[in-house]
N, C-alpha and C positions, 0 to 999 in steps of 0.2 A: 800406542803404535809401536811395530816393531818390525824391524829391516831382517828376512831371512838371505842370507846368501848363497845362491844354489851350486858356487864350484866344486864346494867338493862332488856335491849326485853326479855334478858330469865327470866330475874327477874319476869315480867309482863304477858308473853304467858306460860311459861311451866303448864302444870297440870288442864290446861282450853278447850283444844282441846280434842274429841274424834276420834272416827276412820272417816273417810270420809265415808259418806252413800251413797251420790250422788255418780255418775260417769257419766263418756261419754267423748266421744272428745269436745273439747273446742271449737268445731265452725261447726258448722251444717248446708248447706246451703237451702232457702229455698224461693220460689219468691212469691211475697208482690203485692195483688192488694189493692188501696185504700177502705176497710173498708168504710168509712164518704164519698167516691164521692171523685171526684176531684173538689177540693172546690178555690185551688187558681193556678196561672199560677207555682209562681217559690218563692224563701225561700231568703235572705240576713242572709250570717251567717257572725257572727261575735264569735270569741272565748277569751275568757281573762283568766289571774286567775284567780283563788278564794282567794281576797284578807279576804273575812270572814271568811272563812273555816281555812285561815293560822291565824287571827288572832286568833279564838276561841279555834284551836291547841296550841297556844302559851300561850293563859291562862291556859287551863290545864296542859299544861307543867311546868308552873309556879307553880302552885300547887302542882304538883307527885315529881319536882325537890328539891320545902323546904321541904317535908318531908322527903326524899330521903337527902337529903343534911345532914339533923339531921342525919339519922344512919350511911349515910355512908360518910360521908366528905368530903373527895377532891371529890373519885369516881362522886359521886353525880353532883356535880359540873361540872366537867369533861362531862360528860353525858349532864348536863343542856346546857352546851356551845355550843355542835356541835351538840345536836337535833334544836334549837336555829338559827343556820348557816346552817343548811340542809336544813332549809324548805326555806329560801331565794332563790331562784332560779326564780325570777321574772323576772327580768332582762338577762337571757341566753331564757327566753322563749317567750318573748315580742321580742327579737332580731331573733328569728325563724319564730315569728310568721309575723314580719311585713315584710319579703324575702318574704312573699308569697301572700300580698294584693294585691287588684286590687286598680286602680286611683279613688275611692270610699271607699276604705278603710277597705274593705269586703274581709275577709279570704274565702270566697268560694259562691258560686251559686247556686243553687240548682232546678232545673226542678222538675218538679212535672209528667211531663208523658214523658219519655225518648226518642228517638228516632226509636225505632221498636214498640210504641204503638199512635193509633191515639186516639185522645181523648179530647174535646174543657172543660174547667176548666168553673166551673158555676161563679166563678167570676175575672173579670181580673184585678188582682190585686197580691200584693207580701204580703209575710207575713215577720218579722221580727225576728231570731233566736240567741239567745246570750246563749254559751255554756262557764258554768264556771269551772275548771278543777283545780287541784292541786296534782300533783305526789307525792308519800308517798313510806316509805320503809314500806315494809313487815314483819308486826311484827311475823308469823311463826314461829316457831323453827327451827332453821338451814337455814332459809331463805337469798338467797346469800352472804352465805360462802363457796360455792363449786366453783371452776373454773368448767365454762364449756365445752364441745368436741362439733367439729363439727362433722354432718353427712357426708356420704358418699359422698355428691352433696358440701359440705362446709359450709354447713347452721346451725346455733347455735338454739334452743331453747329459746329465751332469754325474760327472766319473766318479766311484765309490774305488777302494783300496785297502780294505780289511783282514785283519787275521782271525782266524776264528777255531776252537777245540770245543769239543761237549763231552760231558759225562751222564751216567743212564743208571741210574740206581734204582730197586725197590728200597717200601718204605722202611726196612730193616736195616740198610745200608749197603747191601749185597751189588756188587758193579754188574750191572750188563752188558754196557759198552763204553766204551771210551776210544774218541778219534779226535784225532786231528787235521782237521780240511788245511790250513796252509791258509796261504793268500786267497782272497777270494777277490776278482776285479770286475768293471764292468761298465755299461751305463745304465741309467734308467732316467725316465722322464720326469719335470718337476716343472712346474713354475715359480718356486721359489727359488731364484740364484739370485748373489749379488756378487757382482762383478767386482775382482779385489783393488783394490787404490790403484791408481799412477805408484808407479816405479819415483821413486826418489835421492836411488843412486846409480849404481852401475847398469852396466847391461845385464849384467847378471845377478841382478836382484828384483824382487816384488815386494810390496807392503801386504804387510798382513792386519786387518783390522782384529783386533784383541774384544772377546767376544765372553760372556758368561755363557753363552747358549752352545751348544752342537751347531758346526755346519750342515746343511743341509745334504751335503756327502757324508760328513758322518752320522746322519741321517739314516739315510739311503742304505750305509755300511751298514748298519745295524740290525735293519729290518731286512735286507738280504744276507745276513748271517743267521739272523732267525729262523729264515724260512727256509735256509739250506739245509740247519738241521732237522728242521722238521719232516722236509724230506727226505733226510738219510732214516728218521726211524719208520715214517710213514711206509718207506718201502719194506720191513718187514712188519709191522707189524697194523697199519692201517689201510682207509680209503682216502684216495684225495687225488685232485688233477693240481699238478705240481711243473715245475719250467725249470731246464738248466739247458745251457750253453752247449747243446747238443751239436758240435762242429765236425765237420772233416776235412781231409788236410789232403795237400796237393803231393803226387809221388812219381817224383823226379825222371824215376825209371820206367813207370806207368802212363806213357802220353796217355795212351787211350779212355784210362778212367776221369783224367783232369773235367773234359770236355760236360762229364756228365754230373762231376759236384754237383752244379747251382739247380738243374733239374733233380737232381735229389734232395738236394738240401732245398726246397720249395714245396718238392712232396711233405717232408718230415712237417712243414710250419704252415703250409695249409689245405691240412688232410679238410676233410670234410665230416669224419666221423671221428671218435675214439679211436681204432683201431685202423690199420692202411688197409684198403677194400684189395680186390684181388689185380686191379690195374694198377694197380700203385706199387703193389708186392711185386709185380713182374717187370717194373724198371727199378727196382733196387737189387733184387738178385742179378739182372742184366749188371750191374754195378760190382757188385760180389763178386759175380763170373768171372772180371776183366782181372780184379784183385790175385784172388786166389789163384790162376792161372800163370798168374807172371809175378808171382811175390818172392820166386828165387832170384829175380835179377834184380833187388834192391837192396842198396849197400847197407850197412851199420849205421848211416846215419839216415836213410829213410823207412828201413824195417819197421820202426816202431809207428811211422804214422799210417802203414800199410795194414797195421796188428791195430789200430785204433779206431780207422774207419770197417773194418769187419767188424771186430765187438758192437759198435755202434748198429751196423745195419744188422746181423742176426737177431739184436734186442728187438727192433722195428719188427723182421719178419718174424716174429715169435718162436724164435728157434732159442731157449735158455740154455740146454748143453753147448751148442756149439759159440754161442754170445760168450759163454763166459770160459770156453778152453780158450779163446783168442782175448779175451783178457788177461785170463793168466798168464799166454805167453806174452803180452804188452807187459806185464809187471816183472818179467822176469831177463825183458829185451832193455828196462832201463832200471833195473835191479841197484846198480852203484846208486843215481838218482835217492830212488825210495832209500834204499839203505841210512842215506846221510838225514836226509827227514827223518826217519826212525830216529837219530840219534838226537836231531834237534828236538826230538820230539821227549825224548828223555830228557833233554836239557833241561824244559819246562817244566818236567814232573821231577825234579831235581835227584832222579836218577840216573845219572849219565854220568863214570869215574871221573874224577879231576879231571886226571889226566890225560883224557878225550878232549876236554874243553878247550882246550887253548885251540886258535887257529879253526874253531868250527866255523867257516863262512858257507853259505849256500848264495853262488852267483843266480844272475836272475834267468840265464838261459836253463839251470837247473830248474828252480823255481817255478819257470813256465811249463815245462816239461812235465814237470810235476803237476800244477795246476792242471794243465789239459787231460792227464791222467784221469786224476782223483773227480773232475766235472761231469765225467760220464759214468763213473763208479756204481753211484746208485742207479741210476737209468736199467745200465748193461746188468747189473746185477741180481734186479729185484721186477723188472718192469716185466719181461715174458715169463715169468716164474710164476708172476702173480695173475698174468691170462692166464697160463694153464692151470691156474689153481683155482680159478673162477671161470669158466668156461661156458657156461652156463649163463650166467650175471652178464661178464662180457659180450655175449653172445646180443643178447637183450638190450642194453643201452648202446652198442655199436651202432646207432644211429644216432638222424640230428634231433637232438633231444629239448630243445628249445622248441622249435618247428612241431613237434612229436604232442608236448605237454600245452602247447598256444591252442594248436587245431582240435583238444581235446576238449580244452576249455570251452571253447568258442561252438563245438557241435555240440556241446552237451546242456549250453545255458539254450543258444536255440531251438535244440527240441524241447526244452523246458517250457519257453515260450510260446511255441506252437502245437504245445500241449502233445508232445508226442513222446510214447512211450517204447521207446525202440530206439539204441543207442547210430541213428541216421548221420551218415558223414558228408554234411553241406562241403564240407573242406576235406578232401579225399587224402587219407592219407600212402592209398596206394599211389604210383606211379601212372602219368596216361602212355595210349600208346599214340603214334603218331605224330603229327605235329598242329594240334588243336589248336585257334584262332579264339574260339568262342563256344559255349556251352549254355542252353537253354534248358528247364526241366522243370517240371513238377513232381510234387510228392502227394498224395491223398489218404489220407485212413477214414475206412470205413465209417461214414455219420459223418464225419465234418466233410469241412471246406478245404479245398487243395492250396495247397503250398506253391508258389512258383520262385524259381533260383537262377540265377543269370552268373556267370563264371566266364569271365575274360582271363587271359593267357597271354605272357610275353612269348617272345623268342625263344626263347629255353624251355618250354611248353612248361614252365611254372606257371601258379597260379597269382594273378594281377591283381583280379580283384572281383570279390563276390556281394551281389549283391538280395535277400528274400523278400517277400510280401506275401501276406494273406489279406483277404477282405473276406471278413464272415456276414453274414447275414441272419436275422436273428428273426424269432418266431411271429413280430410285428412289424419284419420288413426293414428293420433299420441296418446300416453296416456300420462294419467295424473293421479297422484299419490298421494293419501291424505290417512296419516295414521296417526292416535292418536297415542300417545304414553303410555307407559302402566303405567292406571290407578288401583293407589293401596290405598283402603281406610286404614286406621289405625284402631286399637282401645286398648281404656285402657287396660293393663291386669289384671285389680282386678275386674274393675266392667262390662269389655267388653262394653264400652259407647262408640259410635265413635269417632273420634280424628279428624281426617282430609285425606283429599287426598291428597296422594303424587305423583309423578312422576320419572321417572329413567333419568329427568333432572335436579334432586334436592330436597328436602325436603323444603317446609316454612309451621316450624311446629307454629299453633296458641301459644299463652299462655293459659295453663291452672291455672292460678294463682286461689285460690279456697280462699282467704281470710284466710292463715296461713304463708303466704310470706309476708312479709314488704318491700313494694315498696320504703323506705325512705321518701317520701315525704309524710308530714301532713297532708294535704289534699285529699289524693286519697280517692278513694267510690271505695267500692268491688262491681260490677256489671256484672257477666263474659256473661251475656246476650248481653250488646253492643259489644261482640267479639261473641257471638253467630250466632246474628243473622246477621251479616252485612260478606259475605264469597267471594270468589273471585275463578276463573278458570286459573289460568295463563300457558300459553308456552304449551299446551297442546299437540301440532303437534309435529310429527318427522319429522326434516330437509332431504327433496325428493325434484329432480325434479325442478321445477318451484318456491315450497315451501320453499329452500332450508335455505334463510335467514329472515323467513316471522314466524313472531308470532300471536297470537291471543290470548285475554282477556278478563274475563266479570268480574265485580264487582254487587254486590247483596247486597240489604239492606231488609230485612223480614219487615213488617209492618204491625200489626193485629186491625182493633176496633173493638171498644166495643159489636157488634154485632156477632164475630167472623169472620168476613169475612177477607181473605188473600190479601196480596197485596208483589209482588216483585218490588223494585223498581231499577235501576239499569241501568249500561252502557253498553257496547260494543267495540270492534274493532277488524274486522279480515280481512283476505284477501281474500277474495269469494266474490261472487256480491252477493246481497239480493237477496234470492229465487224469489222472486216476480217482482224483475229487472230483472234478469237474463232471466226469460219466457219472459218477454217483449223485449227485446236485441234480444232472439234469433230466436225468431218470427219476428224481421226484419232483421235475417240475418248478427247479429252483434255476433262476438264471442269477450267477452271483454278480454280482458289484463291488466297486471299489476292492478289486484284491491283492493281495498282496501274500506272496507264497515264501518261506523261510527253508531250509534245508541243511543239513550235512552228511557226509557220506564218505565210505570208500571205496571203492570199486576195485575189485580184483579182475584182471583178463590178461586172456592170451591172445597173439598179435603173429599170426602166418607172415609169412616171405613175401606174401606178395599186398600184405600190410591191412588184413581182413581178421576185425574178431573170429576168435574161432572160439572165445570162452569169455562173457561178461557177466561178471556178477557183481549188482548196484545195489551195495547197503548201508540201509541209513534212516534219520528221522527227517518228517517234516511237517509241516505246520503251514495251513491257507486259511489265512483271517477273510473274511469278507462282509457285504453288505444286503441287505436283500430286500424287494420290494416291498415284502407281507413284515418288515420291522426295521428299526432304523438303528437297532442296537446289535455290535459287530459280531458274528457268528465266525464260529472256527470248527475244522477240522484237523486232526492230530494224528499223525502215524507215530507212535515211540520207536514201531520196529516198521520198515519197507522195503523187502527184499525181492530185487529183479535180477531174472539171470537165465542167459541167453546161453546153450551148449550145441553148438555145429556138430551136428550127427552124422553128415554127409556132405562134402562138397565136390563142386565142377572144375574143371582141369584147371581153372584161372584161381582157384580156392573160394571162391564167393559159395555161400549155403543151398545145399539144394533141400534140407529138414532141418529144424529148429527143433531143440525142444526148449520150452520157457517155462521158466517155474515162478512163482507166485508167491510171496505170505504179507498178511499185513497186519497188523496190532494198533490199535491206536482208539480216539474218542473221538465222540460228537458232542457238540457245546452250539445248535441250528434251532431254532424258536420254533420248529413245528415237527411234528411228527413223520419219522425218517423213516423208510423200507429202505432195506438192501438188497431184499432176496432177488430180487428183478433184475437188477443192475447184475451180482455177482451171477445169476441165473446165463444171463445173456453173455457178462464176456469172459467168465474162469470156469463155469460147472459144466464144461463140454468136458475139461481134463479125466484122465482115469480114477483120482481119487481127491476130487473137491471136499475139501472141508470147510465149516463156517459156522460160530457162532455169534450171535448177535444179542443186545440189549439196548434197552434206549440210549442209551448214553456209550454203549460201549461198541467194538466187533474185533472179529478176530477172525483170519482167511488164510488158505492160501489150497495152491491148486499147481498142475501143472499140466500142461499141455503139450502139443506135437505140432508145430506150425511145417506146412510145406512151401518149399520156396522154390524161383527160380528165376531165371537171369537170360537175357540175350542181349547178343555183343552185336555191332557192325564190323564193318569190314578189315578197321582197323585194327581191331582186339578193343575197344571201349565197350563197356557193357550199355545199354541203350534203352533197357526195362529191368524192369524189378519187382518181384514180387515175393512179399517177404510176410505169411500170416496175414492180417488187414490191413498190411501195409502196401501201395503199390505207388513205385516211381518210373518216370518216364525221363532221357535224357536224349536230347538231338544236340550234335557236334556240327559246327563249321570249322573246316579244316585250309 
């Protein structure tokens, strides 16, 4: 145990702070196209202390402790000792830090274009990253002397207070960057706190429990100095949705903008999409307007926070020339500031003349100044650089892409299931109009039995919860029973974002972790896009009939390049025979049993405005084992190659298809105990195309075809479309409104 004495901090910070001008939430999230291209494959990080930063602390210490020592004697001393032993912590950190190397010796990896983005790197090669860090207490006033309470969930607030610089080499040794971020402060959420001892002497003392391990703030420090720099290179040179302490600050002289902070700063932290839609863009220029109009009547000591909230909101409205002239003039409104950090900053790199050295303090009103600075750095810098350099991309995911890749899953395993071949949207991903109550419909294709759909709607003319059924009926009269189970989408209650779809089989809610949760470990990256965009369909049937102990699942990985074009990539398994087997089966007189269909694919399509394929193309292999009356031994069909693909020739002023064309091919075996025809089957539903092709063998075939389907669509009065007819597809939709 060991008694810290906190007079001198007060000795040193009281009477040098003013009021906080900034504000905002401390983490903002916001997604990062590479600015600079994607210049390399993937990053070697490597993390250490800042053994300079601790040594150049301990000079200065040395110095404030003899003068200190002269007035105040033991105190002094006392102070000198265990600011002294505080900063030693090299060894609890190096002991964290090497649980987490790989057999290279590399505290982390780093991709440069993530896994939902396609994107070849102009050079394939690695870049070199060494991040130097050193945890600091909080010189503040009253700065942890309070025990803290957990929230209602058990989660602490717990302050982090780190220094942090990186360097950026290739494997040559060649520098690419070198910064220095300063103090970095903050909170984030944890449930690991432990409250420090009772006080055992003054008022002005705490216990501090003597520990081998990291506090959980240095913690905290660590894994948010990590991921600060990884967003200072991500913004030139990767992909990633990334958070900083995007604030704006209050201007003295500006009543009229004060009012409207907190409605901006609420836009910024719960957009709805990627990017601010065009209501959102027009109460931040309204914000801009007040700025710029009246930024000569603000003194020298608010000009800069006048030049900080513009950089700030031009990054938002994607304007980069004018984001970053009004940054420049922000670095150039607090020029002394940066200046003296330059020099600390040489201090570190122990090029800075003697003779500069003596007397380098930076107070903490500098400090903050600085920090607030350098916070929005990369944001204003790299963030509209990188939409207009992906315009395209951005263009494309600017939607809710959770919601986007769930409703994808979940139509596409259900047309699996009800054997339909046509990419059918039970869960509409366009918009309705109106204000719908309720939604009844069937779906039919040609030869079978009709599908019917039930779709309740809250308040917000979202979707509440949908429910299908089929009942087939079979050549000897018997039925058969396929019912979903009811599909209930979520959504946040502050910002009504969607959340996920559940089932009255269970909940498996995502993680919305938003980068204010401390995952404990070091090395995590906040990226809530790789849970975005990768979604799954699980257990979606109700136990019926034949169905009774039979599941069915799709898993989905979204995929967009650079060009904006779509891609789902993704599995399968359910118990239905593949639509397109199934024709084939039953057109020789095979009713299959016991089946069970396997699949993977990736679908390429484009996706209109008003949220209507206008291009799908589904390719992939699959495989439907089954059973059959005439043998008891399990028969399979096999596609190696299954290509569908639906291209809008023509549409109606709502964008819905008024011609199709759909193309065809298929490759695969037969492994069925009796003697198979296809010509009949492919006769009947592909060799109407202009130019069917098909070869066949016992065992083997090979097709494909393409055709011309005509479509067409009527709405009711509200703008809902209310029929459809799409090829041998035809659906029927009545609204209560």
């Amino acid at each position: 145990m060991k008694r810290i004495l906190l007079l001198a901090t007060a000795f040193l910070t009281i009477g040098c702070l003013g009021a906080q001008t900034i504000k905002g939430p401390d983490q903002i999230s916001y997604f990062q196209a590479p600015a600079q291209g994607v210049k390399y494959e993937f990053a070697d990080v490597y993390i250490l202390t800042d053994k300079a930063l601790e040594e150049a602390k301990l000079e200065a210490q040395k110095e404030k402790n003899s003068a200190m020592g002269a007035k105040f004697g033991a105190i002094g001393q006392a102070v000198s000792g265990v600011a002294n032993n505080a900063m030693d912590y090299s060894a609890k950190m190096s002991k964290a830090i090497e649980a987490l190397k790989d057999d290279k010796g590399r505290f982390a990896v780093w991709s440069f274009v993530p896994q939902y983005i396609i994107a070849d790197s102009d050079v394939k090669s690695n870049m070199i990253v060494e991040i130097y860090v050193l945890n600091d207490e909080d010189p503040s006033p009253g700065a942890g002397m309070s025990t803290l309470s957990p929230d209602k969930n058990g989660y602490y607030n717990i302050p982090y207070y780190i220094n942090c610089r990186y360097k950026v080499t290739t494997p040559r040794g060649e520098v690419l960057l070198e910064e220095n971020l300063g103090t970095l402060s903050g909170t984030m959420k944890s449930k690991n706190y432990k409250a420090p001892a009772p006080s055992s002497g003054g008022i002005l003392s705490v216990t501090v429990e003597e520990s081998n391990e990291l506090t959980e703030s240095e913690r905290i420090g660590i894994n948010v100095a990590y991921n600060r720099v990884r967003q200072d290179i991500f913004g030139r040179y990767g992909f990633g949705t990334f958070s900083s302490p995007i604030k704006l600050g209050v201007i003295k002289e500006i009543k009229d903008s004060k009012k409207l902070i907190e409605p901006v700063l609420s836009i910024f932290e719960n957009k709805n999409a990627l990017l601010l839609n065009a209501k959102e863009k027009e109460q931040v220029r309204m914000f801009v307007d007040i700025i710029e109009t009246n930024i000569g009547s603000c003194s020298e000591k608010t000009r800069w926070v006048a030049l900080h909230n513009l950089s700030v909101c031009y990054a938002w409205l994607e304007e980069p020339e004018k984001a970053s002239a009004y940054y420049k003039k922000y670095g150039e409104e607090i020029k002394e500031t940066i200046d003296e950090m330059a020099k600390w900053n040489l201090l570190l790199q122990g090029k800075l003349p003697k003779e500069q050295r003596k007397g380098l303090v930076i107070g903490m009103k500098d400090q903050k100044k600085f920090r607030n600075y350098k916070d929005i750095e990369t944001f204003v810098t790299y963030y509209a650089a990188g939409v207009k350099r992906y315009e395209k991309l951005m263009t494309t995911i600017n939607r809710d892409l959770g919601k986007f890749v769930d409703f994808y899953a979940h139509n596409d395993l259900l047309c699996s299931l009800y054997e339909i071949d046509y990419p059918f949207q039970f869960f509409p991903l366009q918009d309705f109009a109106g204000t719908p109550k309720r939604m009844d419909g069937t779906l039919l294709k040609e030869g079978s039995d009709p599908i019917s759909f039930q779709v309740r709607f809250d308040s917000d003319r979202r979707i509440k919860q949908l429910e299908t059924e089929q009942i087939s009926r079979g050549d000897d009269g018997s039925k058969e029973k396929l019912f979903s189970r009811e599909l209930q989408p979520t959504y946040d209650e502050i910002t009504g974002k969607f959340l996920d779809i559940v089932t009255d089989a269970g909940v498996w809610q995502r993680n919305m972790a938003n980068n204010i949760y401390f995952s404990g470990k070091l090395n995590d990256v906040y990226d809530p896009l790789l849970k975005e965009t990768s979604r799954s369909a699980n257990n979606i049937t109700k136990k019926a009939g034949v169905f009774s102990n039979k599941t069915a699942d799709e898993i989905v990985q979204l995929k967009v390049d650079l060009d904006g074009n779509i891609y789902f990539a993704g599995n399968n398994n359910y118990f239905k025979a593949n639509a397109i087997f199934k024709d084939i089966l039953t057109s020789n007189g095979i009713e299959p049993r016991r089946t069970d269909t396997k699949s993977t694919f990736i679908t390429k399509a484009s996706i209109n405005e008003e949220g209507v394929f206008t291009n799908w193309r589904w390719d992939g292999d699959v495989t439907t084992t089954f059973g059959a009356s005439f043998s008891t031994k399990e028969q399979s069909i096999k596609a190696t190659k299954l290509l569908r693909e639906i291209i809008v020739l023509e549409q109606d002023v709502k964008g819905n298809p008024t011609k199709i064309k759909y193309n065809f091919e298929m490759v695969g075996s037969l492994n069925v105990g009796q003697k198979m025809s296809l010509k009949e089957w492919f006769t009947e539903s592909y060799a109407q195309g202009g130019t069917p092709k098909s070869k066949v063998s016992q065992d083997s075939f090979e097709f494909s075809s393409s055709l011309e389907w005509p479509c067409s669509f009527k709405y009711d009065e509200q703008g809902n479309w209310i029929e459809m007819k799409v090829g041998p597809y035809t659906a029927n939709r009545t609204f209560k409104y």
